[in-house]
N, C-alpha and C positions, 0 to 999 in steps of 0.2 A: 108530551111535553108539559101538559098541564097541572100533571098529578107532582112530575120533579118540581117545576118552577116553585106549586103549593108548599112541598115538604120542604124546601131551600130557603121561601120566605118564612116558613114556621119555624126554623132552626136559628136562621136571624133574631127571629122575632121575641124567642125563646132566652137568645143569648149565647146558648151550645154548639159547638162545633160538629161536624158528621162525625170526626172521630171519637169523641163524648157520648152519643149515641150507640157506638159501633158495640162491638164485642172488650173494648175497653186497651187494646191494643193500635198502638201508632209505630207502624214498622218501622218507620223514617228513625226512632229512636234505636231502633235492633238493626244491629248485624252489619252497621256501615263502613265497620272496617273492612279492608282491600282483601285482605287475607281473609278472611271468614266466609267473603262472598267467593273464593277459590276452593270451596269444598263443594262435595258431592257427596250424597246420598245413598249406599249403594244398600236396599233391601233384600233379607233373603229369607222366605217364608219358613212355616214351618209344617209337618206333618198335615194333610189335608188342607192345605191353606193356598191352592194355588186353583183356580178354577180347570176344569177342562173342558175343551170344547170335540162335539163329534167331526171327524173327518170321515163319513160315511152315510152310504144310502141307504137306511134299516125301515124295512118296511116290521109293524109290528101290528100283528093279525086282531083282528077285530078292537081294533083303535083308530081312531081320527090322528092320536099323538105318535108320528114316527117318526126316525132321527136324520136330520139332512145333514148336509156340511156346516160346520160352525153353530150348529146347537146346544146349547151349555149342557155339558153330561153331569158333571164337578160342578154345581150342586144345582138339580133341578128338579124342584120337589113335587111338581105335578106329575113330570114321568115317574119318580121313584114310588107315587102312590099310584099312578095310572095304570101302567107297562112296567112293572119289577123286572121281568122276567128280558125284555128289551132292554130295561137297564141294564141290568149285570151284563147283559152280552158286552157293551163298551166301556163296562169296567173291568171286566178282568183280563188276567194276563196269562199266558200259558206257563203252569208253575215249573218247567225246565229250563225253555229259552226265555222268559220273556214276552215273548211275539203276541201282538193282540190276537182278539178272537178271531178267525175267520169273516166271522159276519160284521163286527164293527170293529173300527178304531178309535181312538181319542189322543188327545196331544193338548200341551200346555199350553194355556192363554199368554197373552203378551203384555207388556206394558203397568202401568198403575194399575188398570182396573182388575187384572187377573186375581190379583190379589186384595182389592179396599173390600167387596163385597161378591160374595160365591152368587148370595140367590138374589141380585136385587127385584124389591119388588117393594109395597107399601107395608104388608106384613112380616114375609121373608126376610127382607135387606135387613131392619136391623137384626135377626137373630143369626145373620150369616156375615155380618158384617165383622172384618178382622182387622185392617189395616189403615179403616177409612176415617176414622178419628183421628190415627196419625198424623193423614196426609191432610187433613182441616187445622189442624194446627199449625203443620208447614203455612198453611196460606196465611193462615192468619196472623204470623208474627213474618210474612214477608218474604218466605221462602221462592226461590225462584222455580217453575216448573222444570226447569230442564236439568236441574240441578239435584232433583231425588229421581232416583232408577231405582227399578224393582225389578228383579233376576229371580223371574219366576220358573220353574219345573217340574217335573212328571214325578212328586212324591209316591208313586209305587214302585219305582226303581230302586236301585242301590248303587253306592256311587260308582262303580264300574261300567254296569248297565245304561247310567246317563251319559257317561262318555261316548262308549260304544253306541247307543242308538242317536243321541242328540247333539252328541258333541258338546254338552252342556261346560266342561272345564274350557273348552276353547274359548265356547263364547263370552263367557264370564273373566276370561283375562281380556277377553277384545274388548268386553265393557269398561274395565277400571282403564285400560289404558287410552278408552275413548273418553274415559271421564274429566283424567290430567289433560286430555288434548283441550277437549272444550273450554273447561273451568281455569286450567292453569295450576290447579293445587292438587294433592292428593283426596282418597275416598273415606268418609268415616264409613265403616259397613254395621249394620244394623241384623241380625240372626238372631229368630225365635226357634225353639226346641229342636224340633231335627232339622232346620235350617244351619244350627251350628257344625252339624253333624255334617253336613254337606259343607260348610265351608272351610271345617279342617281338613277333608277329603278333598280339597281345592289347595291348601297349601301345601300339603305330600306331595298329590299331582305334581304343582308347578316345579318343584323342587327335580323331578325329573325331567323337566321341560327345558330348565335354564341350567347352566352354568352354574357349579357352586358360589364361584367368586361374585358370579352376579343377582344370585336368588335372593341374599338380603338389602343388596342394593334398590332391587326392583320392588320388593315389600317395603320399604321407606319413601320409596318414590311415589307409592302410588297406594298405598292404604295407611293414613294417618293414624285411626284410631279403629276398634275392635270393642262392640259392644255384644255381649253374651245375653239376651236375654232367654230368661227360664231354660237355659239349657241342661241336658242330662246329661251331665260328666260320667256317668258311671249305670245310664242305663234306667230305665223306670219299669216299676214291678207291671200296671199296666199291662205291658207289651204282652207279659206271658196270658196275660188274663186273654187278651184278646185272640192269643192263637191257639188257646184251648177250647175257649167257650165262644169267642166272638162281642165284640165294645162297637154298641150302633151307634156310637156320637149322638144319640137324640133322633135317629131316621127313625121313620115309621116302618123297620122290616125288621123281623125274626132276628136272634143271637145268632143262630144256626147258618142264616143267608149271608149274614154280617162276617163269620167265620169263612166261609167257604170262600167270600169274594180274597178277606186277607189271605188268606194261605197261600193267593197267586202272585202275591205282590213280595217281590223279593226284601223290599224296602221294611215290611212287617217284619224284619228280624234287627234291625239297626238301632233298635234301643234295646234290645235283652239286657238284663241286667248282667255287671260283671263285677268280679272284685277288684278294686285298689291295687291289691299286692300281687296277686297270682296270675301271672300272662296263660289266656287259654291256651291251651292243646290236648291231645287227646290223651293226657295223662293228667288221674287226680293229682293234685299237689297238696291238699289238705283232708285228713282225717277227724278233724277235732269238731265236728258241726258246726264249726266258724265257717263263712266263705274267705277266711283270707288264712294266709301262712303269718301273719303274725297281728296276735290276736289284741296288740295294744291301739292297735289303728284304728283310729278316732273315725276314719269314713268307712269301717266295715261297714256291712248288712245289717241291721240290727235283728233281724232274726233270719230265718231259712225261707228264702222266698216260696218255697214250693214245698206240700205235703201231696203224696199220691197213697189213696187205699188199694192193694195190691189183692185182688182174689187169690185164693191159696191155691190155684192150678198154674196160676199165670205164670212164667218163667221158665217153660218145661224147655221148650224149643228156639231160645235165643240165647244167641252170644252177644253181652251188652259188653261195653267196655269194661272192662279189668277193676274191681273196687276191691276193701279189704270187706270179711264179714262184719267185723265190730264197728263198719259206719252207715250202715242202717237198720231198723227195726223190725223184729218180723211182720212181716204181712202190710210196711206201707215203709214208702221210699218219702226219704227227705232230701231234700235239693237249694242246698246254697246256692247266691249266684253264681259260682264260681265252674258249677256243673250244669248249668243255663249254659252259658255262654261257649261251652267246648260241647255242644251236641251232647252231652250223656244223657240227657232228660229225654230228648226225640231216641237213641238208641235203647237204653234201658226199657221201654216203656212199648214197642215195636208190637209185644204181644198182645196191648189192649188198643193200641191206636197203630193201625198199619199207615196212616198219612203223616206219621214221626219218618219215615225214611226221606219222604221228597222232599220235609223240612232242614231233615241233619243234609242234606246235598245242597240245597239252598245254602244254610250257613255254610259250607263248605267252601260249594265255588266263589259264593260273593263277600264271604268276610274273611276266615281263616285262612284261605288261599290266596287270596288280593294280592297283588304283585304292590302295590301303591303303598297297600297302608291295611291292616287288621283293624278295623274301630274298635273293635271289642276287647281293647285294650286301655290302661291308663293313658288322659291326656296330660301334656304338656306345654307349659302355656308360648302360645305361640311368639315370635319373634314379631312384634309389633311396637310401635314405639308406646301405644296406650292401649289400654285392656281394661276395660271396665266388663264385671261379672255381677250380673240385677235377676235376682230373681223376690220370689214370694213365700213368706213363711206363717209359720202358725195357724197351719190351715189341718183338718183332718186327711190325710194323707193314707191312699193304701199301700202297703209293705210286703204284702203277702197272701197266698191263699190254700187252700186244703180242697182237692180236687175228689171225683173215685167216679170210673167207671159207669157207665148204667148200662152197656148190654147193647146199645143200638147201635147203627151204623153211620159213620161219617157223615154229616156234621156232629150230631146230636149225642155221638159217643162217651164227652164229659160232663159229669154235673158238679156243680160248684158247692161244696158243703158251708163252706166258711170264709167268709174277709178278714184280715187284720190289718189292723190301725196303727199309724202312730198319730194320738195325740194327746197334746198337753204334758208330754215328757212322761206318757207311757204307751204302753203296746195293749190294745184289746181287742177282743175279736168280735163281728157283726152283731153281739147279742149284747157286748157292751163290758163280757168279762175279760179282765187282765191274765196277759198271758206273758208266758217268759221272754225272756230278749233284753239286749241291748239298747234300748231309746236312748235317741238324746234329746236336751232338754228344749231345744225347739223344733217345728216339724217343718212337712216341704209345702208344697201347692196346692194341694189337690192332687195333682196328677202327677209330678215327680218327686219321692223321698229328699229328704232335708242332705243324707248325707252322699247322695248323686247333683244335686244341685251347688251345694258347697265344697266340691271338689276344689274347684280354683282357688281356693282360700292357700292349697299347699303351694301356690306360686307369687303367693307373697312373701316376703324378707321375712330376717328374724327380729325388726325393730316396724311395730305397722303404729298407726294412729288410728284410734276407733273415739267415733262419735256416734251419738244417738240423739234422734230428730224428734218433733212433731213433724209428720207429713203435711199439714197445714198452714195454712201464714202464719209468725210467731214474730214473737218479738225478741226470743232467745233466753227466755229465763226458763226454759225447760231442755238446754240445751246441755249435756251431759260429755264431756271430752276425756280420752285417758290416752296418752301417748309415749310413746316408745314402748308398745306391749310386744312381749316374746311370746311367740308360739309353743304352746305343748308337745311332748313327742308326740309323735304322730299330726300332725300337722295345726291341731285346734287351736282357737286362738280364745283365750278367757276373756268376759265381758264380766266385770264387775261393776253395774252400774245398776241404778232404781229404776224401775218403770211403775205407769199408772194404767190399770190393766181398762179403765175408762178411755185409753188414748192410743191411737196407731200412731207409730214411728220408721222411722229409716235408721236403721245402723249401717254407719260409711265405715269399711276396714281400708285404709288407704296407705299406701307404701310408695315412695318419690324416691330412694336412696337405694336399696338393696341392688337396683340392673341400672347403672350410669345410661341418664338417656333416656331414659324408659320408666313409666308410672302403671300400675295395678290398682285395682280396684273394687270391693265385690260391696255392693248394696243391699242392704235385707229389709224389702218393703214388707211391713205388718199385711196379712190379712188379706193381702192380692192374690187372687187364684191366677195357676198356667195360662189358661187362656183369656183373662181378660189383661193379662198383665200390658200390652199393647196398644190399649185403651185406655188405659189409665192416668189420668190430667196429673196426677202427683208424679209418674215417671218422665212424663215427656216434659212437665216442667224441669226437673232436674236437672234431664236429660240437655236439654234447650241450655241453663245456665254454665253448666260444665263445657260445653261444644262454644259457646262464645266468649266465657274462661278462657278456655286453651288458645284463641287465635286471637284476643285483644292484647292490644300494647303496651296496655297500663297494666296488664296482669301482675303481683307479684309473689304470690303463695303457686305451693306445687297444684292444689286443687281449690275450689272455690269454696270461700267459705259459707260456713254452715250456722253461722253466726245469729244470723236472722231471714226471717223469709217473708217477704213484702207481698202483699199479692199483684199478682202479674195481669190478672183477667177481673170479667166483671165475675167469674163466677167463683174469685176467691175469696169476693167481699160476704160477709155475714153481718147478722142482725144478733146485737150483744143486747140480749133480754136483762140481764143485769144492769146495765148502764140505760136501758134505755135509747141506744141510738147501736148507728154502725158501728162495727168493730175496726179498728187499726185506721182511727182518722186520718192520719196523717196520708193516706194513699187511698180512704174507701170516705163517700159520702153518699146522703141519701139520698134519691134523685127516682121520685116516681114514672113509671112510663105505663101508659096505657095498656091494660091487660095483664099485670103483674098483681101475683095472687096472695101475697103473701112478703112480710115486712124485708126478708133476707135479699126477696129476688129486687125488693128496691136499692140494695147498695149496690154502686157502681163504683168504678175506679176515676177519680178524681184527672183530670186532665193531667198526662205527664209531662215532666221537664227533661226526661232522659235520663238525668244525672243518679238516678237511686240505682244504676244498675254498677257506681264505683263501690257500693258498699260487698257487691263480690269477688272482687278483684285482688 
């Protein structure tokens, strides 16, 4: 009691309020409309992003470290460097059925924490930490705990597979509709990369769950808004990297061990990359080294995602699918995505890698055969009243790779010749030389192509409004606006506006008119990689102003303006070296506090009135 009573009279004494001290945030000013406080939260991870725990007794031979029940498998770094070999028993999955290993199982965590932090730990947590910045922001602009769900899963599955062992589409309609029960209002849902991916496989499903007449009823009823974050519309070059050579996210194990565990997880095939235009099957559709049948489309490939060097014996004794001779070269196979995604690459290739058959069966039974839904097809944007699409750009991004052969046996059977790039509005390969292709002239994330992530741009009208941002608080003279812009054939939409290549921006593509009812959306944050895109205080501000846009009374534009951007936290305020003081008075003042090392981290946000939040409305 003594240390509170201390800090209560030093804050008197001081003049400052607790919430003047706080993070610079007074919830009492957010979100106290009736309606706002009727939404719910519904998260849905993505790729790797869901922890897993052991359900199993593994004893593992000359270690102290063995696996009981509810031991964190998904992600725990002491075994994965202790016991590998224990590891992988409760990761993998048997690459036919599914069915875990004999010796161990695993199964998906529950609740928030499955997902804020895989490895917490003082070192660990934050390099494992995905979700949990999110949900610190929820708290601290006043979010109510019961009111964000996280609809976490077994991402080594495929969505069929999560049906059949977990029941996952069940329980995820029992969530939204336990969500309206609680809250009274509909769910905004929140999907990172193959979380998208899983929750368009969620509205197929439902679709044969309900009633025609009542399936768009039930998505109005109970999912307000649809936010896509960094999703892969079309597939990321990645994927194939990993199921040739093996992608260790940063673990401390071999490419090889890293391979071997993917090739069991049905789920490693649900971002292949695919084309635009050409619906897989087991018939080429395109000859012309495009992966697409019509070669003006703005979201092609920009180059052949795949080169294989072919030894001159190789081919004697396989029957691959059916091609013409004049669409590949002698002595190396080239591979748009278009022959990715229909199995030719795993058939063609059978004579140097004999683990291409258990892969073409995989794709087989769990994508191209799906009764539900083929992913590895073009999306379409779904039937939701709002659909915002956020991903990250201008990052060096891979596109493609050049494989060949070495001789040895499974895992170790590929070696990687070559990476290619898209960046800076061209294509080069790991040495840094430009190479042919298609680029466009901005790129994707890091880890999914520009022209897989800006799919959803073709499900906006032919009249959109684009603006372009500072990502930072502004005052709006850097604020760049062109409205009623037509899309190009093939879906592009032209930005002719200046930028300052000193400065990150957000460009908003926004459409309110094209579907009565119904608003679109896609955001292009500068400079934000795939994976931190979820952590990022510029998105979940945004994010935060549009979500209490949409459900305030005073609203009166289709989307929130973009006009100016105030800062919200203490950690929007800066130190203007030019002037001499804080930057953006009018909301930042300076306000020293013990332990602050430098002039920036003394600006705070100035006690609020509330009222600054009508200038979005």
């Amino acid at each position: 009691m003594a240390p509170l009573l201390l800090r209560l009279l030093l804050l008197l004494g001081l003049g400052l309020s607790p919430i003047a001290l706080g993070a610079g945030v007074d919830a009492r000013n957010w979100g106290t409309d009736e309606h706002h406080r009727k939404f719910s939260g519904v998260i849905i991870p993505g790729f790797m992003s869901t922890r897993l725990r052991s359900w199993s007794l593994l004893d593992c031979p000359f270690s102290p470290l063995n696996f009981n029940p509810l031991d964190p498998v998904w992600l725990d770094t002491r075994k994965v460097l202790s016991v590998p070999y224990c590891w992988m028993k409760c990761m993998v999955l048997d690459p036919v059925n599914q069915t875990d290993h004999p010796e161990c199982k695993s199964r998906p965590d529950s609740g928030i924490a499955a997902i804020s932090e895989l490895d917490p730990g003082y070192i660990t947590g934050p390099l494992s930490s995905v979700w949990k910045d999110w949900v610190a922001w929820c708290v601290e602009f006043g979010i109510e705990a019961e009111s964000i769900v996280a609809a976490p899963y077994d991402w080594r599955l495929a969505g069929s597979a999560l049906e059949a062992r977990d029941l996952y589409f069940h329980r995820l309609r029992l969530t939204f509709e336990t969500c309206r029960k609680l809250r009274g209002g509909p769910s905004l849902v929140f999907a990172h990369s193959l979380g998208n991916n899983v929750f368009r496989y969620f509205l197929e499903w439902l679709k044969q769950e309900i009633a025609p007449k009542d399936y768009l009823m039930w998505i109005d009823d109970h999912i307000f808004a649809y936010h896509a974050l960094g999703a892969p519309f079309l597939g990321a070059a990645e994927t194939v990297k990993g199921w040739l050579s093996g992608v260790t996210f940063g673990l401390p194990i071999a490419e090889g061990t890293a391979r071997s565990m993917l090739s069991t997880f049905s789920s490693g095939l649900w971002m292949l990359p695919f084309s635009p235009s050409c619906v897989p099957s087991t018939k080429a559709c395109c000859c012309t080294g495009r992966d697409s049948c019509n070669e003006d489309d703005a979201f092609s490939w920009p180059m052949d995602v795949l080169k294989i060097d072919v030894p001159m014996d190789a081919g004697k004794d396989v029957n691959p699918l059916p091609t013409l001779p004049e669409c590949s070269l002698p002595f190396q196979r080239t591979y748009p995505a278009q022959k990715i995604a229909d199995g030719t690459i795993f058939l063609e290739n059978l004579d140097i890698d004999a683990d291409g058959k258990s892969a073409f069966e995989l794709l087989k039974k769990y994508y191209l055969d799906d009764p539900v839904l083929n992913p590895l097809t073009p999306w379409e944007r779904p039937p939701i009243k709002n659909v915002y699409c956020i991903y990250g750009v201008n990052l060096k991004t891979e596109v493609g790779y050049h494989f060949a052969p070495t001789g040895r046996p499974f895992p170790d059977n590929w070696m990687m010749k070559d990476v290619f790039y898209e960046t800076d509005g061209t294509l080069v390969s790991r040495s840094g030389v430009e190479v042919q292709g298609s680029p466009s002239a901005v790129t994707g994330d890091a880890t999914v192509p520009y022209n897989s992530l800006s799919w959803c741009k073709t499900w906006l009208g032919e009249q959109v409004n684009v603006t372009r941002a500072p990502q930072t608080a502004h005052d709006g003279s850097d604020v760049q606006e062109l409205f009623n812009v037509e899309p190009r054939p093939g879906g592009d939409i032209p930005v002719n506006v200046s930028r300052d290549n000193r400065m990150k921006y957000i460009t908003y593509y926004e459409d309110a008119l094209s579907i009565p009812g119904k608003k679109t959306a896609v955001w292009e944050v500068d400079k934000i990689d795939h994976r931190n895109l979820v952590r990022s205080p510029v998105l979940l501000r945004e994010l935060w102003l549009e979500i209490l846009h949409d459900s305030h009374p005073q609203a009166t534009r289709s989307f929130v303006s973009k006009a100016k951007r105030e800062p919200m936290r203490d950690e929007d305020c800066f130190w203007d070296y030019s002037k001499a003081r804080c930057a953006m008075m009018q909301r930042c003042e300076y306000r020293y506090v013990f332990g602050d090392v430098h002039l920036g981290q003394s600006c705070r946000l100035k006690a609020s009135t509330g009222t600054h939040i009508l200038h979005y409305l």
